[in-house]
DRENVEXFI-141989 format. One record per residue: x negated, y, z of N, C-alpha, C, O in turn; residue in one letter. Coordinates in steps of 0.02 Angstrom, whole numbers, plus 32768, in hexadecimal, padded with zeros to 4 digits. Each point is the difference from the previous one (the first is absolute). Example, Ala and Ser with C-alpha at 12.3 -4.5 7.8 and 13.67 -1.06 7.14 Angstrom:
# residues 2
7D6C7EE48186802D803B80007FD3803C80007FCC7FFF8021A
804680367FBB7FD6803B80038027803780257FE780378008S
END
This chain:
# residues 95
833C7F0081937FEC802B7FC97FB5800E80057FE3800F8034X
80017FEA7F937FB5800F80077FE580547FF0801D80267FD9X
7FB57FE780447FE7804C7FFF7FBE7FED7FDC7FCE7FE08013X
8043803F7FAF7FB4801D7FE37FF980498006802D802A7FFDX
7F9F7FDC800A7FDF80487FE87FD280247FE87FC97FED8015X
8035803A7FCB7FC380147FCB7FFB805D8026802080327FEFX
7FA67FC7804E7FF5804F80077FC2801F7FD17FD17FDF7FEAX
80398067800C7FD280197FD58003802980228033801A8018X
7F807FFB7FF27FD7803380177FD880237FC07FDA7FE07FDBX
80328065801E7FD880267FC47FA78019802D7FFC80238032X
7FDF7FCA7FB87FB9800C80127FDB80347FC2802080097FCCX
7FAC801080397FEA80247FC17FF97FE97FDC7FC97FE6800CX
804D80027FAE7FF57FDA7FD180097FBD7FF37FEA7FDC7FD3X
804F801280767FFF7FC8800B80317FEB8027800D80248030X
801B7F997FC7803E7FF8802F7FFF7FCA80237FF67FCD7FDFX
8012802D80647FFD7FB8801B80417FF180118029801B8025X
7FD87FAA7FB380427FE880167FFE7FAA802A7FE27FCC7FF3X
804E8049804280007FDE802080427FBE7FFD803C800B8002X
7FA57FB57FFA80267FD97FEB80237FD580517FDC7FDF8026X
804680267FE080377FE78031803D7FCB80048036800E7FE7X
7FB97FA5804280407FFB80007FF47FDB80547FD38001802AX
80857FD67FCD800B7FE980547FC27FD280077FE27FE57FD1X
800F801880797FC67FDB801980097FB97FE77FCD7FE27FEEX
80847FF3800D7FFB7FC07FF980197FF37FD680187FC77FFFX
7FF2806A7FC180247FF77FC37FDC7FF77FB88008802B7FD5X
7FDC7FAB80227FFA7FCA800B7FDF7FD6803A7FD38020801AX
80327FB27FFA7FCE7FDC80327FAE7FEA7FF17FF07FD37FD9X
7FE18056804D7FC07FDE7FD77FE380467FE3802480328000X
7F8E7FD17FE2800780197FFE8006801A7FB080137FD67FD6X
7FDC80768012803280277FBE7FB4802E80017FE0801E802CX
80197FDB7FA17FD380397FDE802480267FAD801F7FDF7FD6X
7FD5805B80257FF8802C7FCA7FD87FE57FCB7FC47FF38008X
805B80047FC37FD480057FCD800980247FDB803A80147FFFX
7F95800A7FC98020801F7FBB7FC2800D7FD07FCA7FE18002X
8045804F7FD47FCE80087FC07FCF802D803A7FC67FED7FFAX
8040803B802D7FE9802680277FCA7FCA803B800080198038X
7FE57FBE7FC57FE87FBF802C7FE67FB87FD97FEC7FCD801CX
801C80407FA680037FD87FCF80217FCD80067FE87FCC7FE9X
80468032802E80497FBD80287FD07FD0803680037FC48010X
7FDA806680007FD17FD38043802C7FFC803B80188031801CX
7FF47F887FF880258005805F7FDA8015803580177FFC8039X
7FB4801A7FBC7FD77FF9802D7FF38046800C7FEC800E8039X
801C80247F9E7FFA80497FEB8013801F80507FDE80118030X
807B7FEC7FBD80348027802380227FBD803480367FE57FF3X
7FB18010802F80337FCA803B8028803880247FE180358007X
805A7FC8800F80358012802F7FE8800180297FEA7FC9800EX
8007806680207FEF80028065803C800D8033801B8035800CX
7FF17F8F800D8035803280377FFB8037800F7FCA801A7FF3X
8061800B80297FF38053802780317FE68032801F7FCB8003X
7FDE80668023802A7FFB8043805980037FF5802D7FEF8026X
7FD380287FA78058801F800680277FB67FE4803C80037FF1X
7FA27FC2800980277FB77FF87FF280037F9F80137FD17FDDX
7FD0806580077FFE7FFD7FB47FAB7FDC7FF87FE67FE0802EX
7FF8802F7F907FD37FD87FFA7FE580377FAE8027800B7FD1X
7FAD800680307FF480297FC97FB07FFE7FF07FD57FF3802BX
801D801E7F837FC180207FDB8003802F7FE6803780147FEBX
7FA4800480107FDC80527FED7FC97FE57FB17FDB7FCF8000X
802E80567FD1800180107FC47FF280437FF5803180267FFEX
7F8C7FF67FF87FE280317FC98010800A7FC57FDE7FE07FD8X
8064805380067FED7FDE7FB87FFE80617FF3800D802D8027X
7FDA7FD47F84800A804F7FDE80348023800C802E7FD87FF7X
7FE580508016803180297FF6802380077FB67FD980057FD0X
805D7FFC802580187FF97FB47FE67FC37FDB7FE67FFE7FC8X
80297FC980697FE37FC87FE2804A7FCC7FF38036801D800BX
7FCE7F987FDF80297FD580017FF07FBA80027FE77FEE7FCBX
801E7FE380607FE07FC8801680387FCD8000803680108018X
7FC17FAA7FCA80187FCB800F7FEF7FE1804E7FCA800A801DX
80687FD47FFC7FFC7FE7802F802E7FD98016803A80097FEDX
7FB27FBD804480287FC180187FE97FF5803B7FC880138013X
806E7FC2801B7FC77FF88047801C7FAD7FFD80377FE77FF0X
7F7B7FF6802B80047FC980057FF37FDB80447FD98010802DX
804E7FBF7FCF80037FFA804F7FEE7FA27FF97FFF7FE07FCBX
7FF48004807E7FE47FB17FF880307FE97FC68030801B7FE5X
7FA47F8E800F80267FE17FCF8008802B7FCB803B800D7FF2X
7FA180077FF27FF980257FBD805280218000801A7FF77FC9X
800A8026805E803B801B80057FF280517FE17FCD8020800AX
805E7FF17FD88000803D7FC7802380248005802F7FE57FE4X
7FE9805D80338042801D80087FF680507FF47FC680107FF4X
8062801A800E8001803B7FDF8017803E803A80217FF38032X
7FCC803F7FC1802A8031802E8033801A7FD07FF87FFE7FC3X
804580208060803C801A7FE87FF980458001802A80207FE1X
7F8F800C804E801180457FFC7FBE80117FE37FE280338011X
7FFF7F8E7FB17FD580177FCF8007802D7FC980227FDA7FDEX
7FD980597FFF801E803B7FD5801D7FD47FB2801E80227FD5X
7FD67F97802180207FE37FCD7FE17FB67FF07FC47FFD7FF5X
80557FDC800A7FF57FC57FF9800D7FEC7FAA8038800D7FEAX
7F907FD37FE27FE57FF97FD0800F7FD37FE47FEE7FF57FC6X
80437FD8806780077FBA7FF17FD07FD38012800F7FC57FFAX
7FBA804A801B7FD67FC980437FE08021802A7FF37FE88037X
7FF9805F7FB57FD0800180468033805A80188027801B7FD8X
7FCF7FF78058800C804180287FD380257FDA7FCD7FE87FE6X
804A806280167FE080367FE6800A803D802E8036801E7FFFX
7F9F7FF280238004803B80297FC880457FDB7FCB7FF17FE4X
8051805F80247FE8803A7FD77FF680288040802E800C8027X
7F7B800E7FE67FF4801D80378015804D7FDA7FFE80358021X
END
């Protein structure tokens, strides 16, 4: 079973949410993209952390709503499941 996760941190005026999944899920590596990065791979890359997960950190407004997708080698495309609603192509998460 795969673990996504979407943490949100409330900051003053501002929420960072932290994008999370397993270290080898996919294999290779997975960056963040979205309207928030201008769908750049290069923006948000995944960093290991110690606990075997692999995560980016994201600034966005508070009371905001952002498309998003994470893309991983081989132009591979895939979605999180604990994004606040999916649009029919891309993830939509509401800080």
């Amino acid at each position: 079973m795969e673990i996504y996760v979407l943490e949100r941190k409330r900051l003053k005026g501002r929420t960072q949410v932290t994008f999370v999944l397993p270290e080898d899920t996919p294999q290779g590596p997975v960056s963040v993209v979205g309207d928030f990065n201008h769908w750049n791979p290069a923006a948000h890359p995944l960093e290991p952390r110690g606990d075997g997960t692999r995560t980016a950190e994201v600034l966005l407004p508070a009371n905001s709503s952002h498309s998003f997708r994470y893309l991983a080698a081989d132009d591979y495309w895939f979605d999180d499941e604990q994004a606040d609603h999916h649009d029919g192509t891309n993830n939509r998460i509401h800080t």
